[in-house]
Short mmCIF file of the C-alpha atoms (twelve columns), coordinates in Angstrom:
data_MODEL
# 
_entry.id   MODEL 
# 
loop_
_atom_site.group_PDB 
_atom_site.id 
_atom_site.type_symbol 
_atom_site.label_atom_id 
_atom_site.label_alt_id 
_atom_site.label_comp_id 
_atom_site.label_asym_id 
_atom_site.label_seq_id 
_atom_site.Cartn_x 
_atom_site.Cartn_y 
_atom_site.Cartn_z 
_atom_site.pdbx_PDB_model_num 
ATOM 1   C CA . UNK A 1   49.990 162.428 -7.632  1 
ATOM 2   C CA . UNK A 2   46.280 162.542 -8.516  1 
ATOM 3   C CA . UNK A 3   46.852 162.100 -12.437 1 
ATOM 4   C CA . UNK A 4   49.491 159.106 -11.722 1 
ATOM 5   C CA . UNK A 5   46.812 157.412 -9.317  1 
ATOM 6   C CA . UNK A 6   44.074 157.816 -11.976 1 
ATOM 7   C CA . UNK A 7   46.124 156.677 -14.923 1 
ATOM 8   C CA . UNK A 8   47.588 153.401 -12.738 1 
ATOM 9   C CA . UNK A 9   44.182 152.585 -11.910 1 
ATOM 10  C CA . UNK A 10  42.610 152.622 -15.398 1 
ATOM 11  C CA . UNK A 11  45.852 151.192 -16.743 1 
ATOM 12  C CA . UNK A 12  45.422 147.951 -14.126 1 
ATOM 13  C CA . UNK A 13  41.820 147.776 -14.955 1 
ATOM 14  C CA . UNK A 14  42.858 147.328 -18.543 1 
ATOM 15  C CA . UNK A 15  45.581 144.769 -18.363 1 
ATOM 16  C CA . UNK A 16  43.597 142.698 -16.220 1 
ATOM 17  C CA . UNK A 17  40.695 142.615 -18.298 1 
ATOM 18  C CA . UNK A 18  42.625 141.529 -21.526 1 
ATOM 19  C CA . UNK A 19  44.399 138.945 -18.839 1 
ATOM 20  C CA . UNK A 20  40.776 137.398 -17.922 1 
ATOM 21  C CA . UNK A 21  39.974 137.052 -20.874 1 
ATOM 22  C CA . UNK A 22  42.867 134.717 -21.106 1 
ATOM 23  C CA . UNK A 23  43.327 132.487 -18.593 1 
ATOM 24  C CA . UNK A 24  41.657 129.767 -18.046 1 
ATOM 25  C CA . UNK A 25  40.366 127.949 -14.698 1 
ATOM 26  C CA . UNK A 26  38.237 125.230 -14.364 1 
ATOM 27  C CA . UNK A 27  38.144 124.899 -18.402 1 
ATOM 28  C CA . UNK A 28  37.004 128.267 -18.996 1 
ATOM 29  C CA . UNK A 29  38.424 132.162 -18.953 1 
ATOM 30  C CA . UNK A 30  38.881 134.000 -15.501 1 
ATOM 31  C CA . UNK A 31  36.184 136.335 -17.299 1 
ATOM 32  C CA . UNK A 32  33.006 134.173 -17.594 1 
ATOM 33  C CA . UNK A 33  33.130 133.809 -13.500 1 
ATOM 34  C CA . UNK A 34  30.319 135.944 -12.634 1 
ATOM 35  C CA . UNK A 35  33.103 136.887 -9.132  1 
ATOM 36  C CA . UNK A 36  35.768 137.646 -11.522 1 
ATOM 37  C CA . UNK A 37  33.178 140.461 -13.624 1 
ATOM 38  C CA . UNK A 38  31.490 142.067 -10.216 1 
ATOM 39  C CA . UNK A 39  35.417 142.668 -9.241  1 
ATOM 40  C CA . UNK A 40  36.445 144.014 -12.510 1 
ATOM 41  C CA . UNK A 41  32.887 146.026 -12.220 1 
ATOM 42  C CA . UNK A 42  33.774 147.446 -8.894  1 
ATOM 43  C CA . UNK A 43  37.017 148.363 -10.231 1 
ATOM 44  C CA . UNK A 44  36.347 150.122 -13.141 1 
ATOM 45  C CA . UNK A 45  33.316 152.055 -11.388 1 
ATOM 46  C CA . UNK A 46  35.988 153.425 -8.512  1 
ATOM 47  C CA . UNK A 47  38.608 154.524 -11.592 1 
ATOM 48  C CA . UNK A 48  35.614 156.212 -13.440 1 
ATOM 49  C CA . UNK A 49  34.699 158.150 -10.133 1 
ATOM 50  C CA . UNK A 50  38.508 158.601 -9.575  1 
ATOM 51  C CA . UNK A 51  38.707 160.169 -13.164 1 
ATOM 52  C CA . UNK A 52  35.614 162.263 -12.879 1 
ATOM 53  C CA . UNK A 53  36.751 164.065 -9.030  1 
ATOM 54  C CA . UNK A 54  40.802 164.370 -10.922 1 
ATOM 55  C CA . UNK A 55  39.426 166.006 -13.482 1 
ATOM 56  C CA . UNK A 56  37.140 168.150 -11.598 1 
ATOM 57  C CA . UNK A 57  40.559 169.184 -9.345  1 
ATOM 58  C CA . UNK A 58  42.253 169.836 -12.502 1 
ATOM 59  C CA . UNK A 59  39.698 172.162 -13.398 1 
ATOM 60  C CA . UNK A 60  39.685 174.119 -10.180 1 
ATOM 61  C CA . UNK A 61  43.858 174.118 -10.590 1 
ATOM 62  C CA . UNK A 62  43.101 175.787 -13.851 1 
ATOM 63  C CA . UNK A 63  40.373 177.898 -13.052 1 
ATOM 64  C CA . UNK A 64  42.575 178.844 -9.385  1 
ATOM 65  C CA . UNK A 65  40.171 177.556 -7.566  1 
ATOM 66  C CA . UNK A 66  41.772 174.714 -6.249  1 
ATOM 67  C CA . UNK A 67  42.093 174.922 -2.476  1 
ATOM 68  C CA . UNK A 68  44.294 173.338 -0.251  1 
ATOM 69  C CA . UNK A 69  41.369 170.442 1.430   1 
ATOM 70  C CA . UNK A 70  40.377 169.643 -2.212  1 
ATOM 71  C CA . UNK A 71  43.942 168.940 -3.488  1 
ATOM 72  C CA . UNK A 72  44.779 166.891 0.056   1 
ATOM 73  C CA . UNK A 73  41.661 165.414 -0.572  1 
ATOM 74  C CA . UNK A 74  42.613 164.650 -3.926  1 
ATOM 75  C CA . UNK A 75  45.912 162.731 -3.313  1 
ATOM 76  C CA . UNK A 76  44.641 161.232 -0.057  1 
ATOM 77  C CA . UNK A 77  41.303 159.515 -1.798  1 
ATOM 78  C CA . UNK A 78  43.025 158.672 -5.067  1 
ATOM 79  C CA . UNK A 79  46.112 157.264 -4.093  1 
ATOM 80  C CA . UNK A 80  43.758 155.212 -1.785  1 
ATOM 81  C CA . UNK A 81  41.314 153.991 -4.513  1 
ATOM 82  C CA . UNK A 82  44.893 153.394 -6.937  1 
ATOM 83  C CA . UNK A 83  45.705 150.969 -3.847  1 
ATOM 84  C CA . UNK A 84  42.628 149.107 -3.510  1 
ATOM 85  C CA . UNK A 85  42.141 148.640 -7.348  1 
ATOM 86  C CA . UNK A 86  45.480 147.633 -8.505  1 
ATOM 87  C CA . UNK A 87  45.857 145.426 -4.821  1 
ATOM 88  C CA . UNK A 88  41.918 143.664 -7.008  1 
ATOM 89  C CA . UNK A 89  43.233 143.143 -10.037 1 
ATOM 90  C CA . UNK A 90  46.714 141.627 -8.552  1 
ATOM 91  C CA . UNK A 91  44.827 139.103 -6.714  1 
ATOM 92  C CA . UNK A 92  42.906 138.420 -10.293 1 
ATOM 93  C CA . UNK A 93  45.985 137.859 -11.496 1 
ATOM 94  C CA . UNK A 94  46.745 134.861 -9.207  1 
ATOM 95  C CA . UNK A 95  50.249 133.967 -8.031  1 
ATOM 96  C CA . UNK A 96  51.113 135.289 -11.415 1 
ATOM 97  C CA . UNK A 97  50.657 138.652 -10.761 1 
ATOM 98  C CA . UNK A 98  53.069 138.641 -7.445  1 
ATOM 99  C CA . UNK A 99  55.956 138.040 -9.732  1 
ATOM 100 C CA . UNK A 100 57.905 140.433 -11.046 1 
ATOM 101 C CA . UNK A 101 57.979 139.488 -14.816 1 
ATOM 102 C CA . UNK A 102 54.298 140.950 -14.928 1 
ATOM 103 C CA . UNK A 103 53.422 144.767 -15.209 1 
ATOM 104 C CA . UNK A 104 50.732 144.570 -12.260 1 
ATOM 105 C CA . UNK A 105 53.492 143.403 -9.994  1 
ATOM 106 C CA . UNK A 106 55.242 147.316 -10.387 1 
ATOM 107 C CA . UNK A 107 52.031 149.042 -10.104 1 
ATOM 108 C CA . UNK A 108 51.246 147.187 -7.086  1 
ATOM 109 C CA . UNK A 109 54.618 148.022 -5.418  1 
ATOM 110 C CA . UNK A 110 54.522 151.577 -7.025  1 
ATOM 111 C CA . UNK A 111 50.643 152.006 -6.150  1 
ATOM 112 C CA . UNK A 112 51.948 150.878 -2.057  1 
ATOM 113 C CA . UNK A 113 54.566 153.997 -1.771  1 
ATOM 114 C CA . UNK A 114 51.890 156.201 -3.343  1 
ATOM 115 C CA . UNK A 115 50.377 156.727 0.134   1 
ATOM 116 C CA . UNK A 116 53.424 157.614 1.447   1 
ATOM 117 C CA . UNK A 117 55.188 160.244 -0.311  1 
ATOM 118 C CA . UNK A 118 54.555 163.500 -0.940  1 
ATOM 119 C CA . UNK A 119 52.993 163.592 2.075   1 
ATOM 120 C CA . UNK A 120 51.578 160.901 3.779   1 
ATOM 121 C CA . UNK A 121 48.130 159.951 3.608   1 
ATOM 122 C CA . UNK A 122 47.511 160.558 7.369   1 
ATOM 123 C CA . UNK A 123 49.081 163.985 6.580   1 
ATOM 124 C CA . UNK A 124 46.731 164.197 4.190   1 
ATOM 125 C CA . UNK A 125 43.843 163.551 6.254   1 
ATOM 126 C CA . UNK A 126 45.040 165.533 8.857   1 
ATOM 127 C CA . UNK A 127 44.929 168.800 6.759   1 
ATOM 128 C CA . UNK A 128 41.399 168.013 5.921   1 
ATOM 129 C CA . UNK A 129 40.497 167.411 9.316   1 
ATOM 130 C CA . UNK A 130 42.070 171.365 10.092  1 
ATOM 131 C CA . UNK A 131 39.223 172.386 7.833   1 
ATOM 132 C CA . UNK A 132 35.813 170.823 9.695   1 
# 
């Protein structure tokens, strides 16, 4: 869950830069709007963090070290931050990116159920609330 949350993320952050970059508002791209950068910014910071703490879990996985709080943690937080940053770079994307013709459309939808299966998030939290 944590590696498809990651990889959405970063793969959102992506497409909607190169989509910036193209459209145009106001006679110029989406991308010289100072708003348009600090969003992108935000977004790209959270999938960084998102990357570092996955592959930190991965590690632990490896190493066997990875408890039960950590991975909850792990699919809770991520498949939380996957929401909020592909739900960014949708609205970027204008009305545009509500239809179903462009890729952030499915990874909006797909990013949604995320918090829902394999375990819910409130599951989730709910196992690392056991643990205080």
């Amino acid at each position: 869950m944590g590696v498809t949350a990651v990889a959405t993320a970063e793969q959102a952050v992506t497409l909607t830069t190169a989509y910036v970059k193209e459209r145009t508002a106001f006679g110029k791209p989406l991308i010289d709007f100072q708003n348009t950068r600090f969003k992108l910014a935000e977004c790209r910071t959270e999938a960084r963090i998102g990357r570092v703490f996955l592959d930190h879990c991965i590690e632990g996985y490896l190493g066997g070290q990875l408890d039960d709080v950590t991975a909850a943690m792990a699919k809770y937080w991520l498949t939380e931050c996957q929401w909020r940053i592909v739900d960014e770079c949708l609205q970027l994307h204008g009305g545009y990116g509500y239809m179903t013709e462009y890729p952030i459309a499915r990874m909006w939808a797909d990013s949604r159920v995320q918090r829902i299966y394999a375990g819910s998030n409130e599951i989730m939290k709910e196992l690392i609330g056991w643990s205080l």
